[in-house]
C-alpha positions in Angstrom: 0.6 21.8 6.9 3.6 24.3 7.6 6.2 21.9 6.0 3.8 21.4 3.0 3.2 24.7 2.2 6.7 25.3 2.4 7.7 23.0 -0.6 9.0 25.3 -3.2 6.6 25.4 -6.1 8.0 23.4 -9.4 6.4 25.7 -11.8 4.1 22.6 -12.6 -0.1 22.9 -12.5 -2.4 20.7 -11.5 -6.5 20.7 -12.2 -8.5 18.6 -10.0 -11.7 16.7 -10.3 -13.4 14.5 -7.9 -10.9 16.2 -5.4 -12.9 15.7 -2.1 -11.0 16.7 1.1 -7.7 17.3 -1.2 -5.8 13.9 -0.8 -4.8 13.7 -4.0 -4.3 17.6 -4.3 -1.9 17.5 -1.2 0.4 14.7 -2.4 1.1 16.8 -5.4 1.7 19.9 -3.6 4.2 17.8 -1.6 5.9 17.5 -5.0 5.8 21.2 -5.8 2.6 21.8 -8.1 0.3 24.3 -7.8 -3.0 23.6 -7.7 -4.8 25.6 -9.8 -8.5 24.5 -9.9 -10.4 22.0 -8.1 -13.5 20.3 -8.3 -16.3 18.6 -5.4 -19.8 18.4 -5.3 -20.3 16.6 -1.9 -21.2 19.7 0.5 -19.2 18.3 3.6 -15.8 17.1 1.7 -15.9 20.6 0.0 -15.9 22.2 3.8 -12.9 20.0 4.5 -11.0 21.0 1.1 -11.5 24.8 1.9 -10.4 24.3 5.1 -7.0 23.3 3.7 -6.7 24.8 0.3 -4.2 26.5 -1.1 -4.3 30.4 -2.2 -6.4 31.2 -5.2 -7.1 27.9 -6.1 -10.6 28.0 -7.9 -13.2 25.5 -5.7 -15.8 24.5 -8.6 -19.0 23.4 -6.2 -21.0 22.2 -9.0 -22.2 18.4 -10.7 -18.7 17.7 -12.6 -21.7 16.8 -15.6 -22.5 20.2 -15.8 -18.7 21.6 -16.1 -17.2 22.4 -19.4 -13.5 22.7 -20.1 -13.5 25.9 -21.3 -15.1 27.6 -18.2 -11.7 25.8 -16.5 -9.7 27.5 -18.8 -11.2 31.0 -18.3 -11.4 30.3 -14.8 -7.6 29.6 -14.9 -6.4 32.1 -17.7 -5.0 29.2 -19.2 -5.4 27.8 -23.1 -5.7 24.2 -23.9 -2.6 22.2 -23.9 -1.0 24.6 -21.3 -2.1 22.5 -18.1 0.8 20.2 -16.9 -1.4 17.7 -14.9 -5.3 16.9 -14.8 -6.0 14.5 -12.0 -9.3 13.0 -11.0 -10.3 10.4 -9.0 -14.3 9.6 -9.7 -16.9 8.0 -6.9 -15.8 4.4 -7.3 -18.3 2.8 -4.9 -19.6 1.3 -8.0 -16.7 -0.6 -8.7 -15.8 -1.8 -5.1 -14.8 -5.2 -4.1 -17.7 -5.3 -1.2 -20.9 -5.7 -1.4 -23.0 -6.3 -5.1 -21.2 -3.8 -7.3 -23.0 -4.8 -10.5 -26.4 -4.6 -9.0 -26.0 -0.6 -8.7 -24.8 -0.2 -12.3 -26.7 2.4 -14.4 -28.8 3.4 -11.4 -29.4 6.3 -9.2 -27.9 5.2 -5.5 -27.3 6.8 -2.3 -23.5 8.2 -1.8 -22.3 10.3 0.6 -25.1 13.0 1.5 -26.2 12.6 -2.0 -27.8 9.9 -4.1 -26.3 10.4 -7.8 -25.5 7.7 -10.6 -21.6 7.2 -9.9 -20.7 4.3 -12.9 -20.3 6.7 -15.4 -18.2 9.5 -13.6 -15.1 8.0 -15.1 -16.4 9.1 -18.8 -16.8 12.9 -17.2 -13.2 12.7 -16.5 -12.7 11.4 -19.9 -14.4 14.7 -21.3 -12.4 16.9 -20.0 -9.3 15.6 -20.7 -10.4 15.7 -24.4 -11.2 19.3 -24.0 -8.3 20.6 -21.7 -5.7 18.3 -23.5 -3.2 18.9 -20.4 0.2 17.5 -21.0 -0.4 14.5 -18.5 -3.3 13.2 -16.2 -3.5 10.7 -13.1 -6.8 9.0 -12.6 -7.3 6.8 -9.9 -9.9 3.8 -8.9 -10.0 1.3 -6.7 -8.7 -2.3 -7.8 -12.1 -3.8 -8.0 -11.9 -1.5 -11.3 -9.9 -4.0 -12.8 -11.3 -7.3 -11.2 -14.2 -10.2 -12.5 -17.4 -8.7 -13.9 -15.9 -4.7 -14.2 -12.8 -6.0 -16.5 -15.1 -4.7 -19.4 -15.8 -1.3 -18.0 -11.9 -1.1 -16.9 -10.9 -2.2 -21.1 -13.6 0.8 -22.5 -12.3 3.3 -20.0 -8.4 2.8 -20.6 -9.8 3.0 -24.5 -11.6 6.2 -24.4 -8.3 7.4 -22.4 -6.0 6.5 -25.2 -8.7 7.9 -27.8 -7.9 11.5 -26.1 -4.6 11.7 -27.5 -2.8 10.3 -25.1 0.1 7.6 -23.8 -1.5 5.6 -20.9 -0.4 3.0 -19.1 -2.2 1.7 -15.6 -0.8 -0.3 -12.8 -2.0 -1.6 -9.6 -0.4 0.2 -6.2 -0.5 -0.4 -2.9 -0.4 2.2 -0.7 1.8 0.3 2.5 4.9 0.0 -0.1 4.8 4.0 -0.7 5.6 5.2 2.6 1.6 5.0 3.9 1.0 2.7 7.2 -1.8 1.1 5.3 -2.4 -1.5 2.8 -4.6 0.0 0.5 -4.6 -1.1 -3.1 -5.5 1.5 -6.1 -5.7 1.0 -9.8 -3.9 4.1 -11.2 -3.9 5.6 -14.7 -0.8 7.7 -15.8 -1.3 9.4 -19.6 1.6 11.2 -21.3 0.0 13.5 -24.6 1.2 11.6 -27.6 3.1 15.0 -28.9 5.7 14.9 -25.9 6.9 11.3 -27.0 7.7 10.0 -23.6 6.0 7.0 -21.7 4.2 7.1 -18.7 5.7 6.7 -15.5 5.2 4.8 -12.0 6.9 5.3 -8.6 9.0 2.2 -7.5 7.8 0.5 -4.0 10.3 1.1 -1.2 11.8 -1.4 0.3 10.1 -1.3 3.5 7.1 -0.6 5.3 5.8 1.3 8.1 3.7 -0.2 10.9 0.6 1.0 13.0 2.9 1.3 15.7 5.4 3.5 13.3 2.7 6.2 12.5 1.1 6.2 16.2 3.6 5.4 18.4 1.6 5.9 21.7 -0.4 3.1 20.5 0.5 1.1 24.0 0.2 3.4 26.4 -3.8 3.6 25.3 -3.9 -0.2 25.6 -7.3 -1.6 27.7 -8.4 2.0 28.1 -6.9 1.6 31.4 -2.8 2.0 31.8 -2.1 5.8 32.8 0.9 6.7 31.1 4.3 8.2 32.6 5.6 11.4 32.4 9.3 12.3 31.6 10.1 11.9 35.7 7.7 8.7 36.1 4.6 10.4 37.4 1.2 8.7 36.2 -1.2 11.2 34.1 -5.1 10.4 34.7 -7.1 9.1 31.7 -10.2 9.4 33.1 -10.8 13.1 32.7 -13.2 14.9 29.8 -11.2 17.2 27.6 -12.9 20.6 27.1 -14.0 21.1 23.1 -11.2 21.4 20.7 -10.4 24.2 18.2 -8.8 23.6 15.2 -7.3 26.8 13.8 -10.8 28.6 13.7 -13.0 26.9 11.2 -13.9 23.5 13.1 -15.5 22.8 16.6 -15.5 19.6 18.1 -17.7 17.8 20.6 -15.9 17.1 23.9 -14.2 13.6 24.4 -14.1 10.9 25.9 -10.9 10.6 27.1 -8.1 12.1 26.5 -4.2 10.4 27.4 -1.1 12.5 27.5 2.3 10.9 27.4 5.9 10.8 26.4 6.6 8.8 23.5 9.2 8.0 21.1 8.6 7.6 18.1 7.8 8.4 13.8 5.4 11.8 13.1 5.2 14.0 10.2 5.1 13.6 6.2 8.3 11.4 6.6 7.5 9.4 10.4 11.0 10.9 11.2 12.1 9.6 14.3 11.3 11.8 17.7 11.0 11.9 21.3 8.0 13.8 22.4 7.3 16.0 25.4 5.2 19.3 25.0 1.5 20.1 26.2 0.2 20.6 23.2 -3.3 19.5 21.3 -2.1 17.2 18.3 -3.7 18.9 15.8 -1.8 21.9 16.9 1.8 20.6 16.6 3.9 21.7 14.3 6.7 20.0 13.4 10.0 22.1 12.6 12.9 20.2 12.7 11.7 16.5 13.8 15.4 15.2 14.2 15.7 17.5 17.3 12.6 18.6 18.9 10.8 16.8 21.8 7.2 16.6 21.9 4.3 15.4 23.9 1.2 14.2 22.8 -2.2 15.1 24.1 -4.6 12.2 22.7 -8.1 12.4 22.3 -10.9 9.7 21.5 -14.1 10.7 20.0 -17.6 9.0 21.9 -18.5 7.7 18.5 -15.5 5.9 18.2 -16.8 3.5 20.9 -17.9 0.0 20.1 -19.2 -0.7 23.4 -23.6 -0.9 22.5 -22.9 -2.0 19.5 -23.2 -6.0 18.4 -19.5 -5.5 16.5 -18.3 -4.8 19.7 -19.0 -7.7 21.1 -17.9 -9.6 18.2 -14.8 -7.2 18.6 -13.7 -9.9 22.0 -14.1 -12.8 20.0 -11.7 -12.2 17.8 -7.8 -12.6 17.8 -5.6 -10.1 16.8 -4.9 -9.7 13.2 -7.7 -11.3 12.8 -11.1 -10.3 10.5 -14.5 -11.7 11.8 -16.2 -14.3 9.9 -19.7 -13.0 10.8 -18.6 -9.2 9.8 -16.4 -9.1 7.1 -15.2 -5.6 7.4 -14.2 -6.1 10.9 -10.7 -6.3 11.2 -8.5 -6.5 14.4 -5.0 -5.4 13.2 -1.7 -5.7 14.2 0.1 -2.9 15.3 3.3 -4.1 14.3 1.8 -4.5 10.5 0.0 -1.6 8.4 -3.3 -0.7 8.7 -5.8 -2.6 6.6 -7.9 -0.6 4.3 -10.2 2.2 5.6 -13.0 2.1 3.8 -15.4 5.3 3.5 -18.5 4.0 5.9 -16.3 2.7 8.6 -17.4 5.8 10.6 -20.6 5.1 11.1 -21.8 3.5 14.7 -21.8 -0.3 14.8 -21.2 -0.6 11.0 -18.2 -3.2 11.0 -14.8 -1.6 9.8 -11.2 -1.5 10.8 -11.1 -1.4 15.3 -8.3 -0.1 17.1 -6.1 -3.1 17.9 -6.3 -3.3 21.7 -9.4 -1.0 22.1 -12.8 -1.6 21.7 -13.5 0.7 19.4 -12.3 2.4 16.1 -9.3 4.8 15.8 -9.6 8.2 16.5 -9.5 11.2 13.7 -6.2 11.9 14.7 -5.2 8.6 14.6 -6.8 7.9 11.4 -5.2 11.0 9.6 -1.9 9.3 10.5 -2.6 6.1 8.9 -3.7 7.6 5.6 -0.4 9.8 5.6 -2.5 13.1 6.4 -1.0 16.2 9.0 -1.9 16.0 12.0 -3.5 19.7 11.4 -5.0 18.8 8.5 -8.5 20.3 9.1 -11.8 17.9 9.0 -15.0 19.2 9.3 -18.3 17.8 10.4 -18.9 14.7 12.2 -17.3 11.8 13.5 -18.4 9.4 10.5 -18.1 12.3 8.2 -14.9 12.9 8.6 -13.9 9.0 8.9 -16.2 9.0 5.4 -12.9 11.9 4.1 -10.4 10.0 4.7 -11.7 6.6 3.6 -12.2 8.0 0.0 -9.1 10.0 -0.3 -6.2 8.9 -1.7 -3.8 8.7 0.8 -1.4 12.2 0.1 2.2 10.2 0.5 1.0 7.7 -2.4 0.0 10.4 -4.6 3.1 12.3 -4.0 5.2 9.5 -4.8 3.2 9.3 -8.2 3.4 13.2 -8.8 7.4 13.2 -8.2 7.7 10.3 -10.8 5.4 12.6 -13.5 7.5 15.5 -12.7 10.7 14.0 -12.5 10.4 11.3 -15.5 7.7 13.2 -17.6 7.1 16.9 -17.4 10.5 18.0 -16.1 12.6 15.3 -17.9 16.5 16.8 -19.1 
């Protein structure tokens, strides 16, 4: 979180909606905007966005329904048409690929701590682009959005976006091809006002892609629960010891582990996965990366109880299936490669014996830290609550590295354009 809040500002602003734990917020101050006012109505992701937020930015706890775009502006001493960016990404559960999405359509369902209507969130978003006319927007879904039965909702959305004003274009992106170690596949809308006279504008994939392995290198040394790893002069560290609670900076506790594994690695960490050797005593959530092309670090890893699989039925499903391989009596349950990205981490997978993405050689399912790894988050990137809620973050964030990649091309292509 050091290196981001270093970024020299752009001059650029950015108003949030639907911003949860800040994914989207982060990847565009990676690319320099301020964020200037936020929005999040879900109690626990609002903890987790405080927790992380940048100086007087505005937190707006209430219903977006209930918000009007001229209490933004006030809030913001702003006028319409001065914002640069409005970005929202709205509940999207509705629209997902699993499960019976039309069957919750037009009603009252249960999501997150809540239970609220989510289908018509997107229109929200709609309103207050209509009334803050900012100079661009970002909206993001997932890519059920623009599959089978929800094509129709998908045409009178990108409709009542264009009847804002607006240029607005929307493509299909995959997180894994944007520098995240995950495949994760989001329908995004980029809008230009019509006044500017310029297109929208999309990042390019990169020609490669980072691996499980890349963005938690000490992946191995955990393998069967059971290989002590070796320190820098060959000595074997004990796995089998509790670690004490955790403190992260001094708004989180956490309950004590189950394990905890502390080794010399080589290997990818930070925004970037630079390249490092590691060898300090340090928590990971309190590393701080300064210069990552010389500084050696050790990890200290730690595994949270819930992350076991062990009493559940998935976990014995978990032995019977080989790796890179998804179960064909839980569909969500996924034992990845480590040499490939992560498959999608979807928002329940947190929650004990519901099937999800498992740890590839583990019985059980990655740990926070390594979880805010594979959706591009720091490793001090503060998460508060439980286990499953904070799990429940990340899966509904949009991973930070994809957004910024999307913010740079909007600043670069669009707003700061020679």
């Amino acid at each position: 979180m050091a290196e981001v809040q270093s970024v020299k500002k752009n001059g650029l602003t950015l108003v949030s909606t639907f911003s949860g734990c800040g994914g989207s917020c982060l990847g565009f101050r990676m690319a320099g905007f301020r964020t200037l006012w936020a929005s999040e109505f879900i109690p626990e992701a609002r903890d987790s966005y405080r927790a992380n937020a940048e100086r007087r930015t505005v937190l707006d706890e209430r219903d977006i329904r209930e918000v009007k775009p001229e209490e933004i502006l006030e809030a913001i001493k702003l006028k319409r048409g001065e914002i640069d960016v409005l970005e929202g990404s709205p509940p999207c559960s509705s629209f997902s690929t699993a499960g019976k999405r039309e069957s919750s359509w037009g009603k009252v369902k249960a999501y997150s701590s809540t239970k609220q209507r989510t289908d018509d969130l997107f229109f929200e978003f709609v309103r207050l682009l209509k009334g803050l006319q900012p100079r661009a927007f970002v909206a993001e879904n997932v890519s059920g959005l623009v599959k089978g039965v929800a094509k129709g909702f998908f045409l009178e959305i990108l409709a009542a976006l264009k009847g804002c004003g607006y240029a607005v274009e929307c493509r299909l992106l995959d997180a894994q091809w944007l520098g995240v170690p995950q495949a994760r596949q989001r329908t995004i809308f980029v809008g230009v006002r019509e006044d500017l006279g310029l297109k929208p504008a999309f990042p390019k994939p990169l020609a490669y892609r980072y691996s499980i392995r890349d963005a938690i290198p000490w992946i191995d040394s955990v393998e069967g629960g059971n290989k002590a790893p070796f320190d820098s002069k060959g000595k074997k560290y004990s796995i089998n010891e509790p670690v004490p609670t955790i403190i992260g900076g001094d708004t989180i506790g956490c309950a004590p582990f189950q394990f905890k594994v502390r080794t010399r690695i080589t290997g990818r960490t930070g925004p970037h996965f630079k390249r490092v050797a590691t060898e300090i005593d340090e928590p990971m959530n309190a590393i701080t990366v300064s210069d990552p092309a010389q500084t050696r670090y050790e990890i200290e890893h730690c595994v949270e109880p819930d992350a076991s699989m062990e009493r559940h039925a998935t976990g014995r499903e978990y032995d019977k299936i080989g790796r890179g391989r998804q179960s064909k009596k839980y569909f969500q349950l996924v034992k990845p490669r480590a040499d490939e990205p992560c498959p999608t981490v979807t928002a329940a997978g947190g929650n004990a014996g519901l099937a999800s993405v498992a740890h590839p050689y583990e019985k059980r399912k990655f740990s926070i830290a390594e979880l805010k790894r594979l959706c591009s988050f720091p490793d001090d990137f503060v998460l508060t609550g439980t286990y499953a809620q904070q799990w429940e973050r990340l899966g509904r964030s949009v991973p930070p590295l994809m957004m910024r990649a999307v913010a740079e091309r909007i600043r670069d292509d669009i707003l700061l354009k020679p």
